[in-house]
C-alpha positions in Angstrom: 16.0 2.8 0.7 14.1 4.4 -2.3 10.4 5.6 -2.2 7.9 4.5 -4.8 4.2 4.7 -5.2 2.5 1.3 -3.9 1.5 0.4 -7.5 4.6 -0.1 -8.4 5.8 -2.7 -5.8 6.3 -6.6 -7.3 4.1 -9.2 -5.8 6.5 -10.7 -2.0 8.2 -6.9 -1.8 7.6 -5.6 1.2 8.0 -1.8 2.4 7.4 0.8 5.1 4.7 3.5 4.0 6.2 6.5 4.1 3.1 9.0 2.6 -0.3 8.6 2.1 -1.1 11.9 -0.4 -4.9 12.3 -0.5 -6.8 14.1 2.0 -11.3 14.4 3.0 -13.0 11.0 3.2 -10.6 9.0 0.9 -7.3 9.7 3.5 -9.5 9.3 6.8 -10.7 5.8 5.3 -7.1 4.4 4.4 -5.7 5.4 7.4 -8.7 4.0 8.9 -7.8 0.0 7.4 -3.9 0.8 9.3 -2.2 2.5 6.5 -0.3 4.8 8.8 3.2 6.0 8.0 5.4 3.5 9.4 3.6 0.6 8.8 5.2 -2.4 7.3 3.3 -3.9 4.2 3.9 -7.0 1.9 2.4 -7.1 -0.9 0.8 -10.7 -1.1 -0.6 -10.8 -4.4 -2.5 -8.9 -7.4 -5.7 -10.4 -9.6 -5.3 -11.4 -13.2 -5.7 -7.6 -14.7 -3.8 -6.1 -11.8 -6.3 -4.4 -9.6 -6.7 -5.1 -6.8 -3.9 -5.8 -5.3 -3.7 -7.9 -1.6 -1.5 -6.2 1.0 -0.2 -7.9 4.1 0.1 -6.1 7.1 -0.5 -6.2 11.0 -1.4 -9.6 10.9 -4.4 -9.5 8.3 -4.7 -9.1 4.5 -6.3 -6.1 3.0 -7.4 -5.3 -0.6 -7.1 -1.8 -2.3 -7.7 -0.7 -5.5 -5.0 1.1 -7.3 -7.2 4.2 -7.7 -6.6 4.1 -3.2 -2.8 2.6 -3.9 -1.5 5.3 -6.5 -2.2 7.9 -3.2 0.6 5.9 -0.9 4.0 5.6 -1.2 6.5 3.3 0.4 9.9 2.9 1.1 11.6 -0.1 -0.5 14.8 -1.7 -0.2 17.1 -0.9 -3.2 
């Protein structure tokens, strides 16, 4: 498995986060919407200019903005 930053994951890749790099009120509130290390994600889709882009994970869909996304990086499949 390789790590990458979320932003770079394909729309239907999925991945296990591995990092989430930002500390203070930013970190408490993505870890708050269940981006844990650990967590399985999918990413389900992205809007016309790219941002935001819809995550799947524990059974509900959540947007971020890749200002949040370029702070987490996953593990992918090769």
């Amino acid at each position: 498995m390789k790590e990458i930053n979320m932003r770079e994951m394909k729309v239907n890749q999925s991945g296990i986060v591995s990092a989430v790099k930002v500390s203070g009120e930013l970190g408490r509130r993505i870890r708050d919407m269940g981006l844990l290390p650990g967590t399985e994600i999918k990413i389900q889709g992205r809007a016309p200019l790219y941002d935001p882009v819809a995550l799947r994970l524990m059974g509900f869909t959540l947007t971020l903005r890749n200002s949040e996304a370029d702070y987490i990086d996953v593990k992918v499949e090769d």
